[in-house]
KEKE-3310 file (N, C-alpha, C; in steps of 0.2 Angstrom, whole numbers, plus 5000, padded with zeros to 4 digits):
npx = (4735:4721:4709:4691:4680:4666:4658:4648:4652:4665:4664:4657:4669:4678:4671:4673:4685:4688:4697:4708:4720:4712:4718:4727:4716:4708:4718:4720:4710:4709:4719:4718:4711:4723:4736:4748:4761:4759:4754:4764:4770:4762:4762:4776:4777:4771:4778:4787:4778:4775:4786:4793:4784:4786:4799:4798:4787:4795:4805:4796:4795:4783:4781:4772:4763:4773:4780:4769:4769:4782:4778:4769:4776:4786:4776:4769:4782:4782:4770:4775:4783:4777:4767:4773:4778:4766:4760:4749:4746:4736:4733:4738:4744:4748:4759:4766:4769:4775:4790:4793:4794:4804:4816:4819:4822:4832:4840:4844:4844:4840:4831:4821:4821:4819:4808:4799:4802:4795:4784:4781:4783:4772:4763:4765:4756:4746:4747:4754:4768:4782:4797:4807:4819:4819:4814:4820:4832:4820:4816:4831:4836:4822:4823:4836:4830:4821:4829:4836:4823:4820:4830:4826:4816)
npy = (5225:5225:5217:5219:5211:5206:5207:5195:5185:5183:5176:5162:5160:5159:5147:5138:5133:5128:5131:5132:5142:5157:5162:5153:5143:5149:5149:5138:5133:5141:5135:5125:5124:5129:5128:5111:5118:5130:5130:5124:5135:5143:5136:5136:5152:5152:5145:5154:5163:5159:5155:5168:5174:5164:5168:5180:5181:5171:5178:5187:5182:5175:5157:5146:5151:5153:5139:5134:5141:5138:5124:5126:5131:5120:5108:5118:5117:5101:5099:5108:5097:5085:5087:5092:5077:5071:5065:5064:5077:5081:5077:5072:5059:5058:5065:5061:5049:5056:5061:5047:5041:5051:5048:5037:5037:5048:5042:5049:5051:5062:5069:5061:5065:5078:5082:5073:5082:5095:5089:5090:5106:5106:5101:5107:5121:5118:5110:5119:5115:5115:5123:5138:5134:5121:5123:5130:5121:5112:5122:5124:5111:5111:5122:5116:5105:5113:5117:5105:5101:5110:5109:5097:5099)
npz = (3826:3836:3842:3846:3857:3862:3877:3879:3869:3871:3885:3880:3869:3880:3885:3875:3874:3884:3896:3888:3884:3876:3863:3860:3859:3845:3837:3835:3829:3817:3810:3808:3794:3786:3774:3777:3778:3781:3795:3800:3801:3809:3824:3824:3827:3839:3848:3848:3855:3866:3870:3873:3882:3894:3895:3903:3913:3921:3924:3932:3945:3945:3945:3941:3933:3923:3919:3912:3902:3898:3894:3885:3876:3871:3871:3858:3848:3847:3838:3828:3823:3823:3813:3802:3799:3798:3809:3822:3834:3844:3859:3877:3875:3862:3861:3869:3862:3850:3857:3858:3846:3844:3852:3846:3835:3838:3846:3861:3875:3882:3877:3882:3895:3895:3892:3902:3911:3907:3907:3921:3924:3918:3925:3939:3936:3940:3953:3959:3968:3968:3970:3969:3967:3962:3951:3943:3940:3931:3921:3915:3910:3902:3892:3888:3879:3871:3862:3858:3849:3843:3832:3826:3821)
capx = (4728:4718:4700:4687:4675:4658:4658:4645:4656:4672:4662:4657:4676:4681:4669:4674:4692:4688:4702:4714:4720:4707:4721:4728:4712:4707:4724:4721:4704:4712:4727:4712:4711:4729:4739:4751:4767:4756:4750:4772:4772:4759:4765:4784:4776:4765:4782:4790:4775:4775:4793:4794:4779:4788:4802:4795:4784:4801:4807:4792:4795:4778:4783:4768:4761:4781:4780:4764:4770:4786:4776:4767:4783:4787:4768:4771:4785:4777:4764:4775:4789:4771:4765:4779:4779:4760:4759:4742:4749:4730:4734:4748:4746:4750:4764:4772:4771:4781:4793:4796:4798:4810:4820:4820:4826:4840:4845:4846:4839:4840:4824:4816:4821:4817:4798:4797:4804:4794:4778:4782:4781:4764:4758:4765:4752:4741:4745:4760:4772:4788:4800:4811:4826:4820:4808:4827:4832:4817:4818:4835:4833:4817:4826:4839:4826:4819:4834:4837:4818:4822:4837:4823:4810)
capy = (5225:5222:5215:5220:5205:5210:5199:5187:5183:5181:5171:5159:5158:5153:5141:5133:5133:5121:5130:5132:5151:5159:5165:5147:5140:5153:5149:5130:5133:5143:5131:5117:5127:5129:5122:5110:5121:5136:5127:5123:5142:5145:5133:5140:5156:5148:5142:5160:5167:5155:5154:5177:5175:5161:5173:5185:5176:5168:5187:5193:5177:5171:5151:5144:5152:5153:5134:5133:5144:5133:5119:5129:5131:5115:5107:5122:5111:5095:5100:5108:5092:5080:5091:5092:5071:5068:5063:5066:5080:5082:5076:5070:5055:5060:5070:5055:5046:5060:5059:5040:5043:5056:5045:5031:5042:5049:5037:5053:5051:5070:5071:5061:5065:5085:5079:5072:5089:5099:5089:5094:5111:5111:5100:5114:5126:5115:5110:5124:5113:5118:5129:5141:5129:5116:5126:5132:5114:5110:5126:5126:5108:5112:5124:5112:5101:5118:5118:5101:5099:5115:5106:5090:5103)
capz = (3826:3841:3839:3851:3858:3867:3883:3879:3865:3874:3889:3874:3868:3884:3887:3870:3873:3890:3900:3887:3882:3870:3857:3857:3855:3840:3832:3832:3822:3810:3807:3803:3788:3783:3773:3783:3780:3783:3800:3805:3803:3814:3827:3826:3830:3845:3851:3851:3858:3873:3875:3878:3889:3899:3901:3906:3917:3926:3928:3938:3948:3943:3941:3940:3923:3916:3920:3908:3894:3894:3892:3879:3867:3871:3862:3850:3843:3847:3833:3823:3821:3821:3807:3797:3798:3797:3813:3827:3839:3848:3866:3879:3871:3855:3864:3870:3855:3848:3861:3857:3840:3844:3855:3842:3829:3842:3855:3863:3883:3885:3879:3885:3903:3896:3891:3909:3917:3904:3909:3929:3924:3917:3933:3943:3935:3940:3959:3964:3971:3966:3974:3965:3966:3959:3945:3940:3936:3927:3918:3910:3903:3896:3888:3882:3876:3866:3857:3852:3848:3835:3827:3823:3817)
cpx = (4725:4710:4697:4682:4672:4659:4655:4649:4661:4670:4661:4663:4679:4678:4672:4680:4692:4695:4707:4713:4718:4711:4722:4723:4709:4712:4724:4716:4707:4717:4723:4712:4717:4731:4746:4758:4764:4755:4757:4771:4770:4761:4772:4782:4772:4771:4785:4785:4776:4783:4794:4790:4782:4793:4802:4791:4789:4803:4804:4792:4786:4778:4776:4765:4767:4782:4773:4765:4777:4785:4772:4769:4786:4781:4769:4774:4784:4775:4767:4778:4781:4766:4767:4780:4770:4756:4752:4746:4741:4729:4739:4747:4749:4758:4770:4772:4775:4787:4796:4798:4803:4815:4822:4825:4833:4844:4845:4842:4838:4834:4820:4814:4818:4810:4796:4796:4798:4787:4776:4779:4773:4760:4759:4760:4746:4740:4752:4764:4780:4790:4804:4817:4826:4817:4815:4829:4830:4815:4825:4834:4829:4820:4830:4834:4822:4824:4836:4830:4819:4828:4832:4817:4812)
cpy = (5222:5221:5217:5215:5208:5202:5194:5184:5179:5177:5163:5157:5154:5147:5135:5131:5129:5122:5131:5144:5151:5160:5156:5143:5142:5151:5142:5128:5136:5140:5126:5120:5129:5123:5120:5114:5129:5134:5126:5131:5147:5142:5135:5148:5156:5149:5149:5164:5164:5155:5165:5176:5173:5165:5175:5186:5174:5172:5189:5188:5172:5161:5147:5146:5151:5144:5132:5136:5138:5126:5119:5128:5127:5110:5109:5118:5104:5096:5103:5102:5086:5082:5089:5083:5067:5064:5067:5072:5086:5083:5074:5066:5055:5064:5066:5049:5050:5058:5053:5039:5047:5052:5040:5034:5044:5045:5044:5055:5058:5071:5069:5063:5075:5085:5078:5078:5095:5098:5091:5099:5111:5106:5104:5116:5122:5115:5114:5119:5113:5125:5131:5137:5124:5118:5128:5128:5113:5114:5123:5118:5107:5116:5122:5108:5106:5116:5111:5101:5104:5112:5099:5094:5104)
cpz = (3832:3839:3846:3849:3863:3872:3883:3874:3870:3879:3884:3871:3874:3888:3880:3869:3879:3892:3896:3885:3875:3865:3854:3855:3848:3837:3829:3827:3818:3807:3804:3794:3782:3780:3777:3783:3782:3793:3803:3808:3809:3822:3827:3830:3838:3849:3853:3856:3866:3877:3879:3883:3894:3904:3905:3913:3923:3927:3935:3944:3949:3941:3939:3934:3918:3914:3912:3904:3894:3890:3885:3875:3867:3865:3857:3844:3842:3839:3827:3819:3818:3814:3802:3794:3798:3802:3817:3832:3844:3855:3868:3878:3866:3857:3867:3867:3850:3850:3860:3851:3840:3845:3851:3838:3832:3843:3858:3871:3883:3882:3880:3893:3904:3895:3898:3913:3915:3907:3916:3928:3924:3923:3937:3943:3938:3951:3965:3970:3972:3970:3968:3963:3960:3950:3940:3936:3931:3921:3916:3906:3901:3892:3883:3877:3870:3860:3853:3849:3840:3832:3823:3818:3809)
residu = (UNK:UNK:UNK:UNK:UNK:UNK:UNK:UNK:UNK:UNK:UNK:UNK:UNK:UNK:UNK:UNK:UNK:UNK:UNK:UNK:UNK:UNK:UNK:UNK:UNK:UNK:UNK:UNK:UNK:UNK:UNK:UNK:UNK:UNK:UNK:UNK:UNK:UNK:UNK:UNK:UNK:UNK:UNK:UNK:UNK:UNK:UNK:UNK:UNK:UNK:UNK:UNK:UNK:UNK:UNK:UNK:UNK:UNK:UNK:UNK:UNK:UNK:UNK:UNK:UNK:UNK:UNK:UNK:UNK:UNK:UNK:UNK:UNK:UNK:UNK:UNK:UNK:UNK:UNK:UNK:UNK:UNK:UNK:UNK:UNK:UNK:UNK:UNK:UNK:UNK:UNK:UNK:UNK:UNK:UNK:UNK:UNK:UNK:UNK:UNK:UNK:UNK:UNK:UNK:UNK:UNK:UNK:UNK:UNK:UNK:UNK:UNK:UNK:UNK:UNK:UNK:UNK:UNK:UNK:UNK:UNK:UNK:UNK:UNK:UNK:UNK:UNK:UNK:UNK:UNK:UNK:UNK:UNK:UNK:UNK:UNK:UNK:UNK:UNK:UNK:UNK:UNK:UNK:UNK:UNK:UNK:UNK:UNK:UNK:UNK:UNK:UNK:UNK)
# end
């Protein structure tokens, strides 16, 4: 189903979303309203959404948005695993309080040093500093850090 929005609508959407992607901001109102395993399910699909886009994204050699969807499906999990434990997952604050609870629960450095790599990327989108080379690096262990992130979810 595709919804059609009249432009002063969708201008008003993106002004209420303050920067972020309208779908993501509409999906976070409607999760307010979930109940909190409805609201993981929403967020596990957040995460697949962000992670195809990134692909895809690092396909067309676009680093700079695939950088900001990995960090995307990165959050995604954030909010689901903070969810799941009744935890705040609002800001990067909230995001590195996660993260530290992770690591306590672990011992396992590999994520925190994939949280670091992951926050890189989404400063990328921000001020394109990254070369291909390096965006490769910080790509695949955000990907490791996907997968253990999904074994804690």
């Amino acid at each position: 189903m595709s919804l059609v929005i009249s432009p002063p609508v969708a201008e008003l959407l993106r002004k209420a979303a303050g920067g972020r992607d309208v779908e993501e901001f509409l999906l976070s109102l409607i999760a307010e309203r979930l109940d909190p395993s409805e609201r993981i399910d929403v967020y596990l699909a957040l995460h697949e959404k962000h992670l195809r886009e990134a692909e895809s994204l690092y396909e067309k050699g676009d680093l700079s948005q695939a950088g900001e969807k990995y960090w995307g499906a990165v959050t995604a999990l954030f909010n689901a695993i903070a969810e799941k434990r009744g935890m705040p997952h609002y800001s990067h604050r909230d995001y590195a309080v996660i993260i530290e609870r992770l690591y306590q629960e672990t011992g396992d450095e590999e994520i925190l040093k994939g949280f670091t790599l992951a926050k890189r990327l989404h400063a990328n989108f921000y001020h394109h500093f990254m070369e291909r080379k390096s965006f490769d690096v910080h790509r695949r262990e955000v990907l490791r850090l996907i997968e253990k992130l999904k074994k804690l979810e």
